[in-house]
DOTOR-337233 format. One record per residue (C-alpha): x, y, z. Coordinates in steps of 0.001 Angstrom, whole numbers, plus 500000, padded with zeros to 6 digits. Each point is the difference from the previous one (the first is absolute). Layout:
REM DOTOR-337233
XYZ
...
***
This chain:
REM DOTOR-337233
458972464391540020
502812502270499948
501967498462497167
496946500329497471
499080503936501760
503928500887499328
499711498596496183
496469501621499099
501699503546501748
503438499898497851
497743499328496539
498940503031499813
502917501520500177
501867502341501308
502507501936498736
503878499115500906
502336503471499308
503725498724500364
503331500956499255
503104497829499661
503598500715500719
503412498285499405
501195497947502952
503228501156501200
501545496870501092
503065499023499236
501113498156497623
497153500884497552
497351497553499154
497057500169497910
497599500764502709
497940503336501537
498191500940502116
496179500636499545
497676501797501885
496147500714499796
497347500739501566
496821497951499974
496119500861500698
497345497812500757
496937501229499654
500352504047500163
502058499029503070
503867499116500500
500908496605500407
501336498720503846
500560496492499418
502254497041498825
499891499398496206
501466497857497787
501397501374496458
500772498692496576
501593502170497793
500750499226495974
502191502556497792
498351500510496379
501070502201497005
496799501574499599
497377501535502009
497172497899498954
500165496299498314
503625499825499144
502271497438500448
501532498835503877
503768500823500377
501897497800502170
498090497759502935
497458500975502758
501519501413503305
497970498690502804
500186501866503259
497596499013502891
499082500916503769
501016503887499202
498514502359502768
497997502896498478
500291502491502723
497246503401499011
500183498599496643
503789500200499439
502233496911499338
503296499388498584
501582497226497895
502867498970498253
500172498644496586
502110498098497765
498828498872496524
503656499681498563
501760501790497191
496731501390498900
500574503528499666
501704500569496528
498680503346498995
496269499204499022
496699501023501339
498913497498502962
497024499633502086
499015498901503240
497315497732500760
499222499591503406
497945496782501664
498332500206503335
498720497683502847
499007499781503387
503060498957501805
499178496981502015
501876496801500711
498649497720497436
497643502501498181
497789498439497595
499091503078498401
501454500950496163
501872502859499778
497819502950498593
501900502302497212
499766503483500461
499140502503497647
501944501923497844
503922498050499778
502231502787501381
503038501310497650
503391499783501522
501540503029499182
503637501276499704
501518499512503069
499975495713499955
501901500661496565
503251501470502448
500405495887500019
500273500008496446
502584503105499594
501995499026502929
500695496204498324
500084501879496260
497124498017498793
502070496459500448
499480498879503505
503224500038501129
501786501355502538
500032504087500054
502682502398500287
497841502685501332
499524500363503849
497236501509501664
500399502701502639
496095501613500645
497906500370497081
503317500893498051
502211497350498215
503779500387499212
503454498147498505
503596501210501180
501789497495498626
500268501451496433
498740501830496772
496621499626498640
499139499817496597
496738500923497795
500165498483496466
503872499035500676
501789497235501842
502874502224500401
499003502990501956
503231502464500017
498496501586503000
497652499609502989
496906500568497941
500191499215496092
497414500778497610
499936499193496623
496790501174498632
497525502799500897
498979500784503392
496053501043501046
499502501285503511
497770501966501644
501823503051501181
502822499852497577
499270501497496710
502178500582496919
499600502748497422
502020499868496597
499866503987499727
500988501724502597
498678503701500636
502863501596500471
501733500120495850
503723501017500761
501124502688497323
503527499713498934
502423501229497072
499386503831499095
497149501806497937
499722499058496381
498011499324497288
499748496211500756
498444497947497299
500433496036500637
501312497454502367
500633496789499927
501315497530502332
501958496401500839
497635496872500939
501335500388503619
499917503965499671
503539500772501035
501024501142496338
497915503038498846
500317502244497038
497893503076499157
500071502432497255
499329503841499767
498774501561496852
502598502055498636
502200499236502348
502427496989501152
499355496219501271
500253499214503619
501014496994501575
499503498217503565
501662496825501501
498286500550503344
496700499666499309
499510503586498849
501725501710503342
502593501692497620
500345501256496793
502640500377497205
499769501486496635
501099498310496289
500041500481497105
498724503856498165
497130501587500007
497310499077497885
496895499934499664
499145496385501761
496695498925499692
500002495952501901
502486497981501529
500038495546500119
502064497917501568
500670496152500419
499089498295503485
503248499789501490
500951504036498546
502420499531498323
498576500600496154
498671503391499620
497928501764497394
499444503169499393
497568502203497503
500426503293498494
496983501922498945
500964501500496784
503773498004499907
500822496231500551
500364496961502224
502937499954502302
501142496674501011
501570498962503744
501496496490500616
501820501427503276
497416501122502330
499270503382498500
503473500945500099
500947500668496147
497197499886497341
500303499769496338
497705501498497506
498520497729497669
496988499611497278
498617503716498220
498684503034501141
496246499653501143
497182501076502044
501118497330502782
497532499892502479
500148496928502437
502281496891499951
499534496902501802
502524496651500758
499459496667500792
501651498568503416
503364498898498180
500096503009497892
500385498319496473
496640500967498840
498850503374499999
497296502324498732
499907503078498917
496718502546498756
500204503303497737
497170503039501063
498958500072496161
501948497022498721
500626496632500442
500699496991502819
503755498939499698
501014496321501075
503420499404501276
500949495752501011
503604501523500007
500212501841503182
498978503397497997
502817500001497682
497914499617496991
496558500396499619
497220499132497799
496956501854498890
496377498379500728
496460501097499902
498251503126498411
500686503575500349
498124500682503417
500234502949503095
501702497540502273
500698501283503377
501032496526501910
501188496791499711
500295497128502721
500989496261499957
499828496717502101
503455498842500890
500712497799497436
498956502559497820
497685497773498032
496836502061501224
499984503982499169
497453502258500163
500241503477498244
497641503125500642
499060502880497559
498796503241501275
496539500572498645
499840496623498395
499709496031501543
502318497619501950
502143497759497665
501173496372501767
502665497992498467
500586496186500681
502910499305497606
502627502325501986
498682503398497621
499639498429496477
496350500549499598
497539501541502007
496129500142500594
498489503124500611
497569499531503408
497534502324502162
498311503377499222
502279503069498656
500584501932502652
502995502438501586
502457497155500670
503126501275501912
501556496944501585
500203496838500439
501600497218501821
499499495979500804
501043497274502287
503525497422499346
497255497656498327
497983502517497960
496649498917501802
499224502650501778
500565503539498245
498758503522500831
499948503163497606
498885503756501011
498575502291498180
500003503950500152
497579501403501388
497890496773499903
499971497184502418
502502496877500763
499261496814497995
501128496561501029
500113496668498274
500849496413501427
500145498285496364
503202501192499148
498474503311498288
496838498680498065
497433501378502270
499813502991502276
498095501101502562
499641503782501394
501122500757503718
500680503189502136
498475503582498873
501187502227496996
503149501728500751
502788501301498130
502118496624500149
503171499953498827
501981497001500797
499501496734501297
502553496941501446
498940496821501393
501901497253502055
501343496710498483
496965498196501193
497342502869499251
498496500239503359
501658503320500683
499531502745498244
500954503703499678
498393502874497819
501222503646499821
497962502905498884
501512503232498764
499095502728502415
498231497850501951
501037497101502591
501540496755499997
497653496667499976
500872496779501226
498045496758500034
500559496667501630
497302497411498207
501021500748496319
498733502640498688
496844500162502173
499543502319502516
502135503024500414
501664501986502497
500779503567499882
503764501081501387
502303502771500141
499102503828499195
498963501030496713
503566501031497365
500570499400496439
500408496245500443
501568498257496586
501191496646500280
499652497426502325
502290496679500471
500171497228502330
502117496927501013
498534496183499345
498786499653503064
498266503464500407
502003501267503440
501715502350498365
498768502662497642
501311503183498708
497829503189498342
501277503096498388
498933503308499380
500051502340496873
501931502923501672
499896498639503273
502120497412502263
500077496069499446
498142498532502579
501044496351501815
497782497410502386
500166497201500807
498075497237502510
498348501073503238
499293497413502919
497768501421502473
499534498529503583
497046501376500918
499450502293497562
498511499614496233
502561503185499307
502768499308500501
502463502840499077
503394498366500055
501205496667499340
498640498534503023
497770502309502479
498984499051503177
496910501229501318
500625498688503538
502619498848502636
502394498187498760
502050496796502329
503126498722499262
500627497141502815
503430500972502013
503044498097499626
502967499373502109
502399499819497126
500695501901496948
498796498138496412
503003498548498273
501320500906496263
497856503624500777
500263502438496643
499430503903500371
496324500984501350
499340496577501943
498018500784502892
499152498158503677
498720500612503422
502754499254502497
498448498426502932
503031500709501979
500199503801500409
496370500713498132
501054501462496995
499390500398496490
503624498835498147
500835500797496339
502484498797498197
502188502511498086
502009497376497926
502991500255502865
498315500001503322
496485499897501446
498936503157501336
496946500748502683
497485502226498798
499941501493503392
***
């Protein structure tokens, strides 16, 4: 009979290949369309069938999700047919599976359905029902137009419900095509030759100070664009200051500790004459630490006005702490690492002696990184107690790391500059070889500043490249770039707004009086 021929053909099993994609209809429902193709027996299928379908979160076993979807009489014309199915607010991000039940399909058929073999996964495109509705079911905002969706009616926000603009992201962004590099190539050199020493800089980098050995102190308040000099010439050895820039300290090899509460404007000498070598601050600039090449580590909890002598008689060449100041860790040239945990009192000496030259941790302390010369880069994510050697032997001389520690910038003296983006890890050479110092950087690692000993002082800051992984401004394209025409000006425009005009086809800037065309 043809009903038992049918069943004994469809057990062994063919094969079906489908695809789904999101019905278009409007309004929106939980339903799309499926479509297969079915064999029966090494041959396509020309005949009615009737089909059971069940949804399951797993390709084998598993349990059902919502209720079977029954569909019979469907033509299967040279082994293609097409269905549509609804199993309700299913789709909620998860893996789910097809399983799909088949009959011969007759008016009355006694026959069972017979399961076919493997349950087919439903891939992305069903889940367009779930983004559309925002996971919830409800009625979307987005409309459909092709295989693109879109919203006029207002701003979108990422990680904020109040999106200033048309797109609003708070948090990173990862796309294919769009890549962001925290050094760019292309170092800017600004300020004139000098014997440049040490730099330091404000958590959001627009305050900068660096010092010159025998020579003056130079200041920025535009993130290191400009220049101007204070106080005399000595012979300054390291420069601190306080997150927000406004407490300064600076170190005189062979003189004392000068002292700025007003952004590096006036400084006042304080403590004895010393072998200064490095200074470092915590956030709020109230404690502070100072190390001696030859001498001692000096403890300040009064904003460097007085300062207290701790530790042995060691050849300390730098000094960093977290931003509370309660973890420090001091390096001696030719001898160990020293870590602190009661804001400098007492220390514990950690690691192999070795060339340290600098050193430099993360707002919490955790993650810390110290060079040596002419020896490798060691890293530690214990706040300091153990280390681990990365990157080859070179003659490093500085090192500065981001609030968070996952970016990360290493200088060498007549060599290049380093940076590194996954703590300490992997390295990346930039820039041409010089006489590279001191490095510094802002909290967040986007903006950095290096200086050379008889050379220039050297400025970057973020690249986003479109297209490119190289990018050599702030944002390079590597393409075409659209901006949709516009019948009207934008309202409340400041200098250097730009838009298409879609009325005489040109490009307009704005000059802070009038727009202008380009052409």
């Amino acid at each position: 009979m043809k009903n038992v021929k049918i069943l004994t053909i469809l057990v062994l099993a063919i094969v079906i290949v489908s695809w789904a994609k999101v019905s278009e209809a409007a309004p929106l429902g939980n339903a799309f369309t499926y479509q297969g193709h079915l064999y029966d027996a090494n041959h396509v299928a020309n005949d009615t069938y009737d089909f059971k379908f069940r949804l399951y979160d797993y390709s084998v076993t598993g349990s059902q999700i919502g209720s079977d979807v029954n569909v019979p009489d469907i033509n299967v014309i040279d082994g293609y047919f097409t269905v549509e199915l609804d199993f309700g607010s299913v789709f909620d991000g998860n893996e789910r599976w097809l399983e799909i039940g088949v009959r011969p399909g007759e008016l009355g058929d006694p026959n069972v359905y017979t399961t076919l073999s493997p349950r087919q996964k439903i891939t992305a495109t069903p889940y367009a029902l779930y983004a559309k509705t925002a996971g919830s079911g409800g009625d979307s905002l987005w409309q459909v137009n092709g295989t693109s969706i879109y919203y006029n009616n207002g701003n979108v926000g990422i990680g904020t419900t109040s999106p200033a603009a048309k797109l609003e992201v708070n948090g990173n962004i990862k796309t294919a095509g769009i890549y962001e590099t925290y050094m760019i190539t292309n170092w800017t050199p600004v300020e004139s030759n000098r014997n440049w020493y040490s730099v330091a800089m404000s958590a959001d980098g627009t305050k900068q100070t660096a010092v010159v050995i025998v020579g003056q102190i130079y200041i920025s308040t535009d993130s290191g664009n400009t220049w101007t000099a204070k106080e005399s010439s000595r012979w300054w050895y390291s420069v601190a200051m306080s997150a927000d820039g406004t407490k300064q300290t600076a170190v005189v090899y062979n003189g004392q500790i000068y002292v700025s509460t007003d952004s590096g404007n006036t400084w006042t000498p304080v403590e004895s004459n010393r072998n200064w070598r490095s200074v470092a601050m915590s956030a709020d600039g109230t404690k502070q630490t100072a190390v001696v090449q030859n001498g001692q580590i000096y403890v300040s909890t009064d904003s460097g006005n007085t300062w207290t002598a701790k530790e042995s008689s060691r050849n300390w060449y730098s000094v960093a702490m977290s931003a509370d100041g309660t973890k420090q860790t001091a390096v001696a040239l030719g001898g160990q690492i020293y870590v602190s945990t009661d804001s400098g009192n007492t220390w514990t000496a950690k690691e192999s002696s070795r060339n340290w030259y600098s050193v430099a941790m993360s707002a919490d302390g955790t993650k810390q990184t110290a060079v040596v010369r002419d020896g490798q880069i060691y890293v530690s994510t214990d706040s300091g107690n153990t280390w681990t050697a990365k990157e080859s032997s070179r003659n490093w001389w500085s090192v500065a790391m981001s609030a968070d520690g996952t970016k990360q910038t290493a200088v060498v003296r007549d060599g290049q500059i380093y940076v590194s983006t996954d703590s300490g890890n992997t390295w990346t050479a930039k820039e041409s070889d010089r006489s590279w110092y001191s490095v510094a950087m802002s909290a967040d690692g986007t903006k950095q500043t290096a200086v050379v000993f008889g050379g220039q002082i050297y400025i970057s800051c973020i690249g986003v490249g479109i297209g490119t992984t190289n990018p050599a401004r702030k944002l390079h394209i590597s393409d075409a770039m659209r901006l949709e025409p516009r019948a009207t000006a934008p309202s409340s425009p400041s200098e250097g707004d730009i838009y298409m005009d879609s009325t005489d086809h040109k490009l307009k800037v704005y000059d802070g009086t009038t727009w202008q065309a380009c052409w």
